[in-house]
C-alpha positions as CSV (number, residue, x, y, z in Angstrom):
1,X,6.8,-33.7,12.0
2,X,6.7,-33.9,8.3
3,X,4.2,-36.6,6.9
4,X,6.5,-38.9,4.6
5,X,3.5,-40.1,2.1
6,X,2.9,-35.9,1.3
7,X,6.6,-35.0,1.8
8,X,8.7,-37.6,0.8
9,X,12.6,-37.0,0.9
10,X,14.2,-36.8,-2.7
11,X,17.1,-38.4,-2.3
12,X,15.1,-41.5,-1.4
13,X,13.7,-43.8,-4.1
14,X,10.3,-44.8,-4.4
15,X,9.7,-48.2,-5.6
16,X,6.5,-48.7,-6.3
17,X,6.2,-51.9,-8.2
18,X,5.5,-53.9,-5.2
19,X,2.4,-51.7,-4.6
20,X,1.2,-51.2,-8.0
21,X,1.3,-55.0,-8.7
22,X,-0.8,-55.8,-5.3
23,X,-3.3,-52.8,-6.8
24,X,-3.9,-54.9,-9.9
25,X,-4.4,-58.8,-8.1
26,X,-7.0,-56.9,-5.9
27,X,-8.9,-55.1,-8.7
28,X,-8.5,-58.7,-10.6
29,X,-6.2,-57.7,-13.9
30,X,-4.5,-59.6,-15.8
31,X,-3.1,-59.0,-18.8
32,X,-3.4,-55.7,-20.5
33,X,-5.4,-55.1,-23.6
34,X,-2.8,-54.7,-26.6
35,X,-3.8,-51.0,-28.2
36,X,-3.8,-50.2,-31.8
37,X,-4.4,-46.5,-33.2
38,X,-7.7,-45.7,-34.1
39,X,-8.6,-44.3,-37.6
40,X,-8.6,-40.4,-38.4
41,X,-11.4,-39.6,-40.1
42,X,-13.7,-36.5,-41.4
43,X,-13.0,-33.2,-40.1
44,X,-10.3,-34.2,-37.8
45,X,-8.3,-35.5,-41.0
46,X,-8.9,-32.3,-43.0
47,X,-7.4,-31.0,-40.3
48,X,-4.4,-32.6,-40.6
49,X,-3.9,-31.7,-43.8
50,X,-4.7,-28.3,-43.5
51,X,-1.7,-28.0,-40.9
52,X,0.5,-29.8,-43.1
53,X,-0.3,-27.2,-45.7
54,X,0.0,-24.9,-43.5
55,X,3.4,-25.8,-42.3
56,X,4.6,-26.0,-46.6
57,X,3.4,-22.4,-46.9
58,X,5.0,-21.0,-43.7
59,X,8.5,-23.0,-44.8
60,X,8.1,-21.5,-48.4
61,X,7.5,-18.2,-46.8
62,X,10.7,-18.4,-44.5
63,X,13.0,-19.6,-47.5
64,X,11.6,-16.3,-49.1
65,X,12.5,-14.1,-46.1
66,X,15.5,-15.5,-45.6
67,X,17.3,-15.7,-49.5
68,X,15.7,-12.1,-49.8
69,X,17.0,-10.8,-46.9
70,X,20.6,-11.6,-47.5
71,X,22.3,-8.9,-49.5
């Protein structure tokens, strides 16, 4: 006999907003924390821009291949 929490049947929904919200009274949240986006800085932003000139360069380079290729 199959287990049903490891083999559950897929034409069955599984609700589990009843369970999750019983998880978070026990454990004692509330509210959740509102998230913001944290700063880029240093190397990680020089990263960014280096893929951002990377992508430019890789666009210019397929305009190129394309108009030239065309005859």
């Amino acid at each position: 006999m199959q287990n049903k929490d490891f083999y559950p049947d897929p034409k069955e929904k599984l609700d589990a907003s009843d369970d999750f919200a019983s998880f978070l009274q026990a454990e004692g949240g509330g509210d959740l924390a509102p998230l913001s986006r944290a700063p880029i800085q240093g190397a990680v932003k020089i990263a960014f821009w280096g893929l951002r000139l990377y992508i430019v360069a890789m666009l210019i380079l397929v305009t190129i291949g394309f108009t030239h290729g065309m005859h």
